[in-house]
C-alpha positions in Angstrom: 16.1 -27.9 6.1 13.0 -25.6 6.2 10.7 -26.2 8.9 7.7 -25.2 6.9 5.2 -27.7 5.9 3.5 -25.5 3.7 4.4 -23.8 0.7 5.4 -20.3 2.1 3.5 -17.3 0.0 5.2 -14.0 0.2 3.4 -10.4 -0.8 5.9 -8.0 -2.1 3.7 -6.9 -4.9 0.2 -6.3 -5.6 0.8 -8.8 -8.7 1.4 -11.6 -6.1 -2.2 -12.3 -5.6 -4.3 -13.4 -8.7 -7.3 -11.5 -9.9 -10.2 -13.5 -7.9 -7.9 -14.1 -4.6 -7.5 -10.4 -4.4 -11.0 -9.9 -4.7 -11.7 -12.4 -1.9 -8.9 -10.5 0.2 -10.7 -7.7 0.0 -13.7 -9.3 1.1 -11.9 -11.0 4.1 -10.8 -7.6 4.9 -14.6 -6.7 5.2 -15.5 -9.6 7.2 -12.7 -8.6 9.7 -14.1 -5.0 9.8 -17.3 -6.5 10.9 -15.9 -9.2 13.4 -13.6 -6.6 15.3 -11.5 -7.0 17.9 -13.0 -10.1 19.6 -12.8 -12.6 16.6 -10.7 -15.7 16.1 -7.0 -15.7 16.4 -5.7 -17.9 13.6 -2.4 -16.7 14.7 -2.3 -18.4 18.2 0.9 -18.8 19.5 2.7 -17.1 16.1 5.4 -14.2 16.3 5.6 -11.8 13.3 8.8 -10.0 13.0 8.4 -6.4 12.2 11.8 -5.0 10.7 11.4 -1.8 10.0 14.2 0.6 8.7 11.6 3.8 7.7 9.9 5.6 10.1 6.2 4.6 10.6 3.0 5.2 11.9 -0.3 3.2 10.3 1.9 0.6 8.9 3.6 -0.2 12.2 0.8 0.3 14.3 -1.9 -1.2 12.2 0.2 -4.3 11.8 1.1 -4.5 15.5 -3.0 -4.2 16.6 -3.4 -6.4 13.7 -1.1 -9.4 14.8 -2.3 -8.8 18.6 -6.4 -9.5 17.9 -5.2 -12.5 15.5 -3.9 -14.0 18.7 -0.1 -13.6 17.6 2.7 -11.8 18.8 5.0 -9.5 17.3 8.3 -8.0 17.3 9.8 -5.0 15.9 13.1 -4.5 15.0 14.8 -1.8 13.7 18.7 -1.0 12.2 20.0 0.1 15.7 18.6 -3.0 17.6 20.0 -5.3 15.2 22.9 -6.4 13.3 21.7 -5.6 9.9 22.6 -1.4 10.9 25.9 -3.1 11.5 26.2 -4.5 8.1 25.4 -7.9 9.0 24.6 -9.5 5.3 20.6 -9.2 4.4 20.7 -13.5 3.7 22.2 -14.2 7.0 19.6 -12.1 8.8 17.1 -13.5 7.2 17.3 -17.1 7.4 18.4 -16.7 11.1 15.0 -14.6 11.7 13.0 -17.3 10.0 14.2 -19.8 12.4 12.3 -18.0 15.2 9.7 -16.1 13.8 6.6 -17.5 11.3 6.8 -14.8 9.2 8.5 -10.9 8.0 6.8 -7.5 7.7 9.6 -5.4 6.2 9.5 -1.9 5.6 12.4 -0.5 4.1 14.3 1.7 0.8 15.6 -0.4 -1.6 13.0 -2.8 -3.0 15.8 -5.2 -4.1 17.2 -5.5 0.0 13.0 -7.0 0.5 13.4 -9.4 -3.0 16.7 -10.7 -1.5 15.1 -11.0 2.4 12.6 -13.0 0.7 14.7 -15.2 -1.7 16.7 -16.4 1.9 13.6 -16.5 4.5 11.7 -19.8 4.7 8.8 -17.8 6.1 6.5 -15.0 4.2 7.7 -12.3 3.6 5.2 -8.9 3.9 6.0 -5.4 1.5 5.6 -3.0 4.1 6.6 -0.3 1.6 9.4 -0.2 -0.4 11.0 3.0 -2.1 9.2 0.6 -5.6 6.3 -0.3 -4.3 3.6 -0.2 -1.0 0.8 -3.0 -1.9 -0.4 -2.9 1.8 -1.8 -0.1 1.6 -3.1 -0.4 -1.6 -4.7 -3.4 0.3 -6.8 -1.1 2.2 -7.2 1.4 -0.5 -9.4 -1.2 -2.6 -11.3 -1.8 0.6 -12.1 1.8 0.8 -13.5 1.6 -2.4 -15.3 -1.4 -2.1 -16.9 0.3 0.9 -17.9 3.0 -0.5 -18.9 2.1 -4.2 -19.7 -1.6 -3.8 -17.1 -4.5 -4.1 -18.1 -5.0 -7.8 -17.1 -1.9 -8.6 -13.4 -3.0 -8.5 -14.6 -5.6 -11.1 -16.4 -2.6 -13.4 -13.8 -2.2 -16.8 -15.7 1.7 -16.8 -14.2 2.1 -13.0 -11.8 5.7 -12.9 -9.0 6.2 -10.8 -7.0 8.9 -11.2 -3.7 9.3 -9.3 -2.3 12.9 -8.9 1.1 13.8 -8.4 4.7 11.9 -8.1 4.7 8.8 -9.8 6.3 7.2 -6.7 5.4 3.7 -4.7 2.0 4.3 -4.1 1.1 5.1 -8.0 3.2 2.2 -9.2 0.8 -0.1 -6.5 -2.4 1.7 -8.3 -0.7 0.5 -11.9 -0.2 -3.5 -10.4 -3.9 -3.0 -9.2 -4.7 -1.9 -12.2 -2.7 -4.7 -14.1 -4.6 -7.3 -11.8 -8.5 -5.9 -11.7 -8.9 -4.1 -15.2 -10.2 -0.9 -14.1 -9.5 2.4 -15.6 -6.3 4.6 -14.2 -4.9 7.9 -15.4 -2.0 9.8 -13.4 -0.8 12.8 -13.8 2.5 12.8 -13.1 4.7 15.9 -14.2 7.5 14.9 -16.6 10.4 13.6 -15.4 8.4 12.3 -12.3 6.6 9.4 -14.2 5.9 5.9 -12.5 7.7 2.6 -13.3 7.5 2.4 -17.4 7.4 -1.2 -17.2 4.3 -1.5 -15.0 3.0 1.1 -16.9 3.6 -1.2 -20.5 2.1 -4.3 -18.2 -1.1 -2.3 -16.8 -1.4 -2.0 -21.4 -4.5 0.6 -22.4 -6.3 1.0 -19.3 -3.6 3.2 -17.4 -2.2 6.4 -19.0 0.0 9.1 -17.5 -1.6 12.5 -18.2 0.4 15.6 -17.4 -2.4 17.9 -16.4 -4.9 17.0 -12.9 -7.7 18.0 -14.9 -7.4 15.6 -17.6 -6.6 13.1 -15.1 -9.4 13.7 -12.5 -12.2 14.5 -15.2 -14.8 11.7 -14.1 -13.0 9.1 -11.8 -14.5 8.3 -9.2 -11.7 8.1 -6.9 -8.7 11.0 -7.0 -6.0 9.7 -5.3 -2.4 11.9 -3.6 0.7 11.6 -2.4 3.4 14.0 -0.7 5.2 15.3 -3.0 8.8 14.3 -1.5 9.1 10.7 0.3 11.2 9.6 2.9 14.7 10.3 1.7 14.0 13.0 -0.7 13.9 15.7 1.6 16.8 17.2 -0.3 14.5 17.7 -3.5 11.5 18.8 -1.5 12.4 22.7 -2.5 12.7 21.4 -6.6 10.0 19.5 -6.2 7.2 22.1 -4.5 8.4 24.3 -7.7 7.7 21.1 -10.2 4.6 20.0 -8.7 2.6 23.5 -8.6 -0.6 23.2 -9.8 -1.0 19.5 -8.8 -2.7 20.3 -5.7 -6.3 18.0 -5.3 -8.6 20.9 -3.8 -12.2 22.0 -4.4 -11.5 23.0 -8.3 -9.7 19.5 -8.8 -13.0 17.8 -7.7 -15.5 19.4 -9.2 -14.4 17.6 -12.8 -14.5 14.2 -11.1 -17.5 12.1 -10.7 -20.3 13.8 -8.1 -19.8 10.7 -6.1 -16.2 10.5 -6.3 -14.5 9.8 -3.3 -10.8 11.6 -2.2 -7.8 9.0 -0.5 -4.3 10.0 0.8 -1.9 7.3 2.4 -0.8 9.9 4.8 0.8 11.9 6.2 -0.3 14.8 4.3 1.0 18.4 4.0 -2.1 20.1 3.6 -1.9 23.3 1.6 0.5 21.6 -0.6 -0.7 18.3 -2.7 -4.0 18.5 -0.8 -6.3 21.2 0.5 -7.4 21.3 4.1 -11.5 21.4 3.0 -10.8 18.9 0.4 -9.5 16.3 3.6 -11.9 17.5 6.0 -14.6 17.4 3.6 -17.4 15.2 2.6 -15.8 13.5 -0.3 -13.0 12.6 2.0 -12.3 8.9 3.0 -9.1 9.1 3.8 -9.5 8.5 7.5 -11.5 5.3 6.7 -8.5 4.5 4.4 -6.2 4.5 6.9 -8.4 2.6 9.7 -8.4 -0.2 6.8 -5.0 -1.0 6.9 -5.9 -2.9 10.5 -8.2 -5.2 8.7 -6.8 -5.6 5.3 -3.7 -6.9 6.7 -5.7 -9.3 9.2 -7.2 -10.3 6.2 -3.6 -10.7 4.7 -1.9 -12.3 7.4 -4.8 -15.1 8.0 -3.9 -15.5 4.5 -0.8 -16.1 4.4 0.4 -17.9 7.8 -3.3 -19.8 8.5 -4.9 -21.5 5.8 
């Protein structure tokens, strides 16, 4: 029997959350901004379970302050401190965590291990990246955005974001966005290293895969990155710095994108290779606010999910 009175709301993709609610997110994620560290804690006397089978930095962290000011507690578990790196079946794991904790942040490979966690656990369940998708940060990307261009920007059809590089998680989150909000998105992506087709077919005339950076960049307002090899592609990384030359967002890149036009990277980045040192360091940069928003767009998402 579940011991959840409400109906439990996971967020595995950015497509979870309808248009208007993930405009109000985004707002909420604001509001937190503003209130800080010394707010509310809607999470009083909650534990969040942290299962986390990547390596991590800003997620971990960010979700770790972020459960702490909410007045909550977490707990982070990884492969060697549990029974899942034992091969203790994903559904039993699951429904045994949710009888102690009040919700899941899982960060891990397959995004098919997260759909089943979430099919079996009678608490949310949180995308805290999959190899498919990684709609957390994409949280706080849209923040970013909203900070610097105005939150009705992300409602403005003549919006441009241009993604630059492997069509990997992160570009397949800018194509649900994209999906959801209407705005305009072009990636170039070189061939062979396209994003999700399907998302791509549901995202319809508004997103595009370009193969050059030019044609992508040429008036967006935000130019977007990525590494080019991921967590468990370090085998391809030598293939891939020969496949990706050229898709490197530096001072050329930017000067066809919109004056105003802000840069993002999820980080971490390897400088010199699908991002310039100046171009990160430089005024167009927001990548450091980027990843500070992760902290309050997933207060925002948590208050969301577990308190209202």
């Amino acid at each position: 029997m579940s011991r959840t009175l409400r109906k439990k709301r996971d967020f595995l993709r950015v497509t979870d959350l309808p248009r208007e609610e993930l405009l109000e997110l985004v707002e909420r994620a604001a509001e937190w901004k503003l209130i800080g560290k010394n707010g509310p804690h809607p999470l009083e006397r909650m534990s969040v379970g942290l299962v986390f089978e990547k390596a991590s930095t800003r997620t971990r962290v960010s979700f770790q302050v972020g459960v702490y000011q909410l007045g909550g507690n977490s707990i982070v578990l990884s492969p060697k401190e549990t029974q899942l790196g034992r091969g203790e079946p994903v559904k039993d794991t699951a429904r045994v965590l949710a009888r102690y904790l009040d919700a899941l942040v899982v960060r891990t490979f397959q995004h098919a291990k997260l759909e089943e966690m979430a099919a079996h656990a009678d608490v949310p369940v949180v995308n805290a990246l999959t190899d498919a998708s990684h709609p957390c940060q994409l949280l706080a990307d849209l923040l970013t955005v909203a900070e610097r261009f105005g939150a009705d920007a992300l409602r403005r059809a003549d919006f441009g974001v241009a993604w630059i590089g492997d069509g990997n998680n992160m570009a397949n989150s800018w194509l649900e966005a994209c999906s959801v909000l209407g705005f305009r998105l072009r990636l170039a992506c070189p061939p062979g290293y396209d994003p999700d087709p399907a998302l791509l077919a549901r995202a319809g005339a508004k997103a595009r895969v370009v193969r050059t950076p030019r044609e992508a960049a040429q008036g967006a307002h935000v130019v977007n990155t990525d590494v080019w090899a991921s967590m468990g592609q370090e085998a391809e990384a030598a293939e891939r710095q020969r496949r990706f030359a050229g898709f490197i967002v530096d001072r050329a890149l930017m000067s066809v994108a919109d004056p105003h036009a802000i840069v993002m990277h999820c980080l971490p980045a390897h400088r010199g290779e699908e991002i310039s040192d100046e171009v990160i360091e430089g005024s167009q940069s927001a990548v450091f606010d980027e990843a500070e928003n992760r902290l309050h767009a997933q207060k925002a998402l948590l208050e969301l999910l577990l308190a209202q």
